[in-house]
C-alpha positions, 0 to 999 in steps of 0.5 A, spaced: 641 794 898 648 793 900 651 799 896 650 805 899 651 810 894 645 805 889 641 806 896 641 813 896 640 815 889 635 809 886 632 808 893 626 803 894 623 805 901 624 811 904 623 813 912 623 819 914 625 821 922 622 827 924 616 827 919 610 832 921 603 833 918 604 840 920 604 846 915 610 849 914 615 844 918 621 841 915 618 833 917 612 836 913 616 839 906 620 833 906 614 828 907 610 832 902 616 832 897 617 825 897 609 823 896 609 828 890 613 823 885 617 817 888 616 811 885 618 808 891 614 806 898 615 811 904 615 810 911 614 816 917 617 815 923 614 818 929 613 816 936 605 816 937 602 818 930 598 812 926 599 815 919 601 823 916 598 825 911 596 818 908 603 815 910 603 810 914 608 811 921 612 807 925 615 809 933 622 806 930 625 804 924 626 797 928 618 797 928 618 799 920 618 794 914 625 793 912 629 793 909 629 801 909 634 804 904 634 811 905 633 815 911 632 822 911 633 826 918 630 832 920 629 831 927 634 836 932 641 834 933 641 832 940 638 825 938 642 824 933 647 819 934 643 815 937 638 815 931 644 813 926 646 807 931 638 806 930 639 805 922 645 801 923 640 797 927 636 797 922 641 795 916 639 802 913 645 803 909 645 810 908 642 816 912 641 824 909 642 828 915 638 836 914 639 838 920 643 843 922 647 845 928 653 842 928 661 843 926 659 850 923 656 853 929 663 851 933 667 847 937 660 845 941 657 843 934 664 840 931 664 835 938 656 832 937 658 832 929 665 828 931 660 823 936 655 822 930 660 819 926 663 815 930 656 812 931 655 811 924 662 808 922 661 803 928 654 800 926 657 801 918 652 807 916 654 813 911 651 820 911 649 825 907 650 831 911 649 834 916 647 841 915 645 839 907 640 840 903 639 834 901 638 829 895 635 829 888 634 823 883 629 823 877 630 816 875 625 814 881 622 820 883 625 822 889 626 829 892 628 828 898 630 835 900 627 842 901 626 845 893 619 844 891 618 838 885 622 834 881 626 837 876 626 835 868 630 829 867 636 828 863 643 827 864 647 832 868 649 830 875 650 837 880 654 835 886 654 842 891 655 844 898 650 850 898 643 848 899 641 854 894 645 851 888 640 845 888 635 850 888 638 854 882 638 847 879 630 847 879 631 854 877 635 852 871 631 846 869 624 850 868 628 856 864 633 853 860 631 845 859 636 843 863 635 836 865 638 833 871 639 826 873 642 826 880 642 832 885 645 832 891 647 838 896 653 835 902 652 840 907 658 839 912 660 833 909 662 829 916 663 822 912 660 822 905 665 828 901 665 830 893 671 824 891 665 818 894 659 821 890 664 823 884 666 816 884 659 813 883 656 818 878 662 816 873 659 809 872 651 811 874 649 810 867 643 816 868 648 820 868 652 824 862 655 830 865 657 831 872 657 839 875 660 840 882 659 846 886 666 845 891 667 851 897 671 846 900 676 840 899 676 834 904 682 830 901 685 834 895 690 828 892 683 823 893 679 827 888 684 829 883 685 821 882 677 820 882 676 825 877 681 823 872 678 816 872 671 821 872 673 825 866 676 819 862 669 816 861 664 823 861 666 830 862 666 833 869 665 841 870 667 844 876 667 851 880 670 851 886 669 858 890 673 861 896 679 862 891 682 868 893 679 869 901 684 865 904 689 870 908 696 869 905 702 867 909 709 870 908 712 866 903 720 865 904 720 861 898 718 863 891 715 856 890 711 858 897 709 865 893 706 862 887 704 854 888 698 858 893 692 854 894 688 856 889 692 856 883 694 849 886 686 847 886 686 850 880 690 845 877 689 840 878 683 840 877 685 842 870 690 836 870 685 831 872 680 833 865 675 837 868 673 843 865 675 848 870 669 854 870 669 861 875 662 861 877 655 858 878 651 860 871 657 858 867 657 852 871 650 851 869 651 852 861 656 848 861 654 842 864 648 843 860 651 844 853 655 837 855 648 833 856 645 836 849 651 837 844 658 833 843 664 836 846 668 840 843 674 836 840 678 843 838 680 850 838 677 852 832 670 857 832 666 859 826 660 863 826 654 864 822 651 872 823 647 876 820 650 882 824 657 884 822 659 887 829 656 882 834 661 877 830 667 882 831 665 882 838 664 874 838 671 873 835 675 878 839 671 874 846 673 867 842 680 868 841 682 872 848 678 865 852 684 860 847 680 859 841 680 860 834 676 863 829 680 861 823 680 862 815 676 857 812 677 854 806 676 856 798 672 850 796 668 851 803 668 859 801 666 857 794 660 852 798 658 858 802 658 864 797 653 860 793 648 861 798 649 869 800 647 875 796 652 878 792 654 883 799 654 878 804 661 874 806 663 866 806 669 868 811 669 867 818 665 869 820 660 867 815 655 874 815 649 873 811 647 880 811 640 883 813 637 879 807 631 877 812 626 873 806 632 869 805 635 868 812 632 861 814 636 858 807 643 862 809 643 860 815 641 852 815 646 850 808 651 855 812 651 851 819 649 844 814 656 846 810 660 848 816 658 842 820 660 837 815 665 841 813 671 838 817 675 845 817 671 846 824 670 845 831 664 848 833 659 852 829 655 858 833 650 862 829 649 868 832 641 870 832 640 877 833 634 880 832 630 879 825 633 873 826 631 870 833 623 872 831 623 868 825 621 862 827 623 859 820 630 861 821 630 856 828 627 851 825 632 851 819 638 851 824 635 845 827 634 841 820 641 842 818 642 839 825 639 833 824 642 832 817 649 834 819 648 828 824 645 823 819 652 825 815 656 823 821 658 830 824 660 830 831 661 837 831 658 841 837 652 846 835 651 852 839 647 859 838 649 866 841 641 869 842 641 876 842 634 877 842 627 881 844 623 877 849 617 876 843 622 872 840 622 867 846 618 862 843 623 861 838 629 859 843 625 854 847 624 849 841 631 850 839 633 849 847 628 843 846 632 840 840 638 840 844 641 846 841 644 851 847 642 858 847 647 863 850 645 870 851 649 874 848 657 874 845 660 875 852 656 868 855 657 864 849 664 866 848 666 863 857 661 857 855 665 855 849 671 857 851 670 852 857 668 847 853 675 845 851 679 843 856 685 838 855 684 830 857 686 827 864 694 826 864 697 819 865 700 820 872 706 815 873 707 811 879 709 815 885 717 812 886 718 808 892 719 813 898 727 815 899 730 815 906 730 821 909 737 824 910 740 827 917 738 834 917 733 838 922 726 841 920 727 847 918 731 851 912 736 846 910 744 848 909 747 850 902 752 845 901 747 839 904 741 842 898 746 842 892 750 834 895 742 832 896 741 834 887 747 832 885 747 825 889 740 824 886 743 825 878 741 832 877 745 837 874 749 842 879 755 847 878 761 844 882 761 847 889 764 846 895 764 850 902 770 855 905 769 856 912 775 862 910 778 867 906 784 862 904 780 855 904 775 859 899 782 862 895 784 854 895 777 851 893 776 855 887 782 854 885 780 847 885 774 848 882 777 852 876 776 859 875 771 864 874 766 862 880 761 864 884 762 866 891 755 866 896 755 867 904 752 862 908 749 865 913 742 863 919 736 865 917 739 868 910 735 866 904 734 872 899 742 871 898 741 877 893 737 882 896 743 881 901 749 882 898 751 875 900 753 873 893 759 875 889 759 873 881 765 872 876 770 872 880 777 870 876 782 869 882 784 869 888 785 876 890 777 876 887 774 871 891 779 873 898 777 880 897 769 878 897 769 872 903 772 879 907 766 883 904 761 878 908 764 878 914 765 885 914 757 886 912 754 879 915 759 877 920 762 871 920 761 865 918 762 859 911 761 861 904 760 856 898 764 857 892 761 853 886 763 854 878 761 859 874 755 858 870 756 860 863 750 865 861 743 861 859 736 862 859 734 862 867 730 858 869 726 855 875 723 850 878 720 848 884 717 843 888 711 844 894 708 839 899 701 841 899 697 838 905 691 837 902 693 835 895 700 832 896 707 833 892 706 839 887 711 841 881 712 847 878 716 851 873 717 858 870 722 862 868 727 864 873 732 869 875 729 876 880 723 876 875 719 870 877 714 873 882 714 879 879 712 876 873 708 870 876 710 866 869 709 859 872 705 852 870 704 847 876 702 839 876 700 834 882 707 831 882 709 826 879 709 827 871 711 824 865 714 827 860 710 829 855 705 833 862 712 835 863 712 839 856 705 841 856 708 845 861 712 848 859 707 850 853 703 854 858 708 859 859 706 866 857 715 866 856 714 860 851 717 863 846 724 865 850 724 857 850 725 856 842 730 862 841 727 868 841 731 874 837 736 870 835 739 866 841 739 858 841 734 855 842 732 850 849 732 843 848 724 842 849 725 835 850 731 834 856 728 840 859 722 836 860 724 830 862 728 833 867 722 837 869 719 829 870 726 828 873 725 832 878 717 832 879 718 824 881 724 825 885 721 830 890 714 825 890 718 821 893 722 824 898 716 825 903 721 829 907 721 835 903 716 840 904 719 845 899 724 847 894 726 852 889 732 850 885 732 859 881 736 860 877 738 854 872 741 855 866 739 853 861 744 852 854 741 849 849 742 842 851 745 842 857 743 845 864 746 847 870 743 848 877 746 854 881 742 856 886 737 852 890 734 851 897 730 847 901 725 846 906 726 839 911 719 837 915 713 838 915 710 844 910 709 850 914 702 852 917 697 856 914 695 862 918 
């Protein structure tokens, strides 16, 4: 096979290097797990034995039949690079290393897994590993990996690092009818990473759903591209762990303070059309309701229960993860109250009462109705207690179901399950008929709240990269920032830098009176906290009075003298240059409150204008936008094209490690730049 991610996942003939007969070995659970299932031939290598446990053995892979597909190593890290050398030989396109002892261990282990790379990228092998768990594929049987058995087939793709996630997914495959289709563990992910086996299960027709298990991120920029290609074709759910271990450096700028590594993870997965879940079994629940239900198309909710307060409670969950749980409908009421008793309710949540005899009516015409009804986009019965132990109620559920597809509803079906462990017969037949089942309201309302995540973004190409301009590393001057924004089209308050009292007095009369005065000093970032700004200053005397100021209390040295805006809405906007994820934009409201409020929304730079005002809808502070109390409203429209603006030029300048542009003021239509800052260089290291 000259694909070497086919060669992994549907393999034809399998070695295994380092196979025993053994108990307890790792040669021998592996050579034991592949016998059980695999459909394929099996060829152990080793160097004296004839056959292990009815497989024939071979000295070498040169000795072996060929073509070999997949080679699964469990011999000691030592013998390593001569092995992988060994596969290319071979033609062995691809290689799972279980063997541990490598980068994770330190500097010593780092060197061997650097010389096992370069060995396999010189004879074109790829590997799996090391350090991993291995790999898993129910299409063919394979189970090349230390969990025990195949688990049951079905749709769901798991791509983790942590060797016991696989195992949690033969876990889940037993107890909740999960079915995966490929499981694959990446250890230290010396070569094969996320991005190369995403790539593959987006068009691996086996796989329907992909669930990834992310600890760590080889080549942030690479993957969001990869998963929004992924996650236009079948939905990709994500938990990526260590969000908050990471040491924070000190933050110069607003934009280093707030675009922090984790929220930039965070989203760009989001803006990549991943569902973003924070934590294994969510991970599990959503990927498994993907497989089995249609995803959720909306924000509406309507539940089905026969007790008033877990609907309460399921409604007050709902509606704090971002959906609705909306009023429906007269004519659906009227539908609906047709099958309730005199005292049972058509509202949402439809409650049925404690009428028990006739619960297996109620709540299959009120899931058949709210399905088909098109006023909704998902439908939750809840089934607690008396409900749960009527096999008939299940059964019921399952038929409305099947006549709401035949109909041509798409809308998603999900059970909230609160109910004795006697009625656990009932759950697996509805689980069987593809009808998820979460255990009580908090667990349901995270799953159904994680099911809506907003489509991949459309990315516009990256400008072409613009000349870097004669300016050293480090924190550039302020009349260098604002020359550099209005050159480049943007709005900036007119300015101009004084080197003393009388040359500030001559250019703000220049200028135009009222202006702003801001010392320039080395080293001086926080102007405000400082004293170095001086605002609406009317005349000469004004702006001579503040220029001596600062010499006295800062020393000597230029100011700027810029325009004074008129009062607005304040405004941020900023800009990051993430090693791992590249350029990153970021918007907020502005002023002193930014950090304090943390009310911002990022993007993986550049955006559209339409991801631009998705943006800005983000914004806990949106109401302020539209005109809050009284006061005009912000032109939406040109605020976000120029927040595209300004995502696309700093793209481009490939030079700029950060920049704050807080405050701008924003009139209605019009908008000012007044402060701004920007670091020339390399972005800072992170301690």
């Amino acid at each position: 096979m000259s694909d070497w991610a086919t060669a992994l996942f549907d393999p034809a003939r399998v070695a295994i290097i380092g196979a025993s007969a053994t108990t307890g070995k790792v040669g021998e659970v592996f050579l034991q797990n592949l016998k059980r299932d695999f459909r394929g031939e099996i060829v152990a290598i080793h160097p004296s034995a004839k056959e292990l446990l009815g497989v024939a053995c071979f000295p070498s892979l040169a000795d072996a039949p060929a073509p070999v597909d997949l080679a699964v190593i469990v011999t000691p890290p030592a013998a390593l690079s001569g092995l992988v050398a060994d596969c290319g030989a071979a033609g062995v396109p691809v290689a799972v290393v279980i063997t541990g002892g490598f980068a994770e261990t330190g500097p010593a282990g780092a060197t061997l897994q650097a010389s096992v790379v370069a060995a396999a990228r010189d004879k074109g092998v790829r590997i799996v590993g090391p350090n991993c768990f291995g790999v898993v594929s129910t299409s063919c049987g394979l189970n090349a990996s230390l969990a025990v058995g195949t688990p049951r087939r079905g749709g769901v793709a798991l791509i983790s690092q942590s060797g016991a996630y696989g195992m949690a997914a033969y876990a889940r495959a037993s107890e909740e009818a999960t079915g995966f289709s490929r499981i694959v563990a990446l250890g230290n992910k010396a070569d094969v990473d996320e991005s190369d086996i995403l790539a593959f299960l987006g068009r691996d027709p086996q796989t329907r759903v992909v669930a990834m298990l992310l600890e760590s991120i080889v080549d942030g920029r690479r993957l969001f591209e990869t998963l929004a290609a992924v996650a236009r074709i079948k939905p990709v759910v994500v938990l990526k762990t260590g969000r908050h271990a990471a040491a924070k450096r000190a933050a110069a700028s607003h934009t280093a303070a707030l675009a922090t590594d984790a929220a930039i993870v965070d989203a760009a997965l989001r803006q990549a059309g991943a569902h973003v879940v924070e934590d294994g079994l969510t991970l599990l629940d959503v990927a498994a309701a993907l497989d089995c239900q249609p995803p959720l198309q909306g924000r509406r909710v309507a539940i089905v229960t026969n007790s008033g307060g877990t609907g309460v409670e399921l409604t007050d969950l709902l509606e704090a993860g971002g959906l609705e749980v909306p009023e429906l409908s007269g004519s659906l009421q009227a539908r609906l109250r047709e099958l309730l008793p005199a005292h049972g309710s058509p509202a949402n949540p439809v409650d049925v009462t404690t009428d028990w005899p006739r619960f297996p009516t109620m709540y299959g015409g009120a899931v058949e109705a709210l399905m088909t009804s098109g006023e909704v986009d998902a439908v939750v019965p809840v089934l607690l207690q008396r409900s749960a132990m009527i096999p008939e109620v299940g059964a019921a559920i399952v038929d409305a179901q099947t006549r709401a597809r035949a109909a041509g509803s798409t809308t998603p079906l999900h059970v909230c399950w609160v109910a004795p462990r006697a009625a656990e017969d009932n759950r697996v037949r509805l689980l069987e008929a593809g009808v998820p089942c979460h255990p009580w309201p908090a667990r349901a309302a995270r799953v159904l709240s994680a099911l809506h995540a907003s489509p991949a973004a459309e990315t516009p190409p990256t400008p072409e990269a613009s000349p870097r301009p004669p300016l050293a590393p480090g924190w550039a001057p302020a009349e260098a920032v604002f020359s550099l924004l209005a050159d480049a089209g943007f709005p900036v308050s007119a300015f101009n830098m004084a080197t003393d009292a009388k040359d500030a007095c001559a250019k703000a009369r220049a200028i135009g009176f009222p202006v702003a005065l801001k010392a320039e000093r080395a080293g001086l970032l926080h102007k405000s906290d400082a004293g170095a700004v001086r605002l609406h200053l009317a005349d000469a005397g004004a702006v001579e009075t503040a220029f001596r100021d600062f010499v006295r209390t800062l020393g000597p040295g230029p100011a700027l003298v810029q325009k004074q805006a008129a009062a607005g809405l304040e405004l941020m906007l900023g800009g990051r240059r993430d090693p791992a994820f590249g350029p990153v934009v970021m918007v907020g409201l502005g002023g002193v409150w930014v950090e304090a409020l943390k009310d911002v929304a990022l993007r993986l730079a550049p955006i559209g204008a339409g991801e631009a005002a998705a943006m800005l809808d983000e914004l806990k502070g949106r109401q302020l936008l539209a005109g809050y109390r009284g006061a005009p409203a912000l032109d939406i429209r040109a605020f976000a094209q120029l927040l595209a603006d300004v995502s696309a030029w700093f793209a481009s300048a490939e030079w700029l490690a950060e920049m704050d542009v807080n405050p701008l003021i924003a009139n209605s239509g019009s908008f000012t730049i007044v402060d701004a800052r920007m670091l020339i260089g390399l972005p800072l290291v992170q301690p």
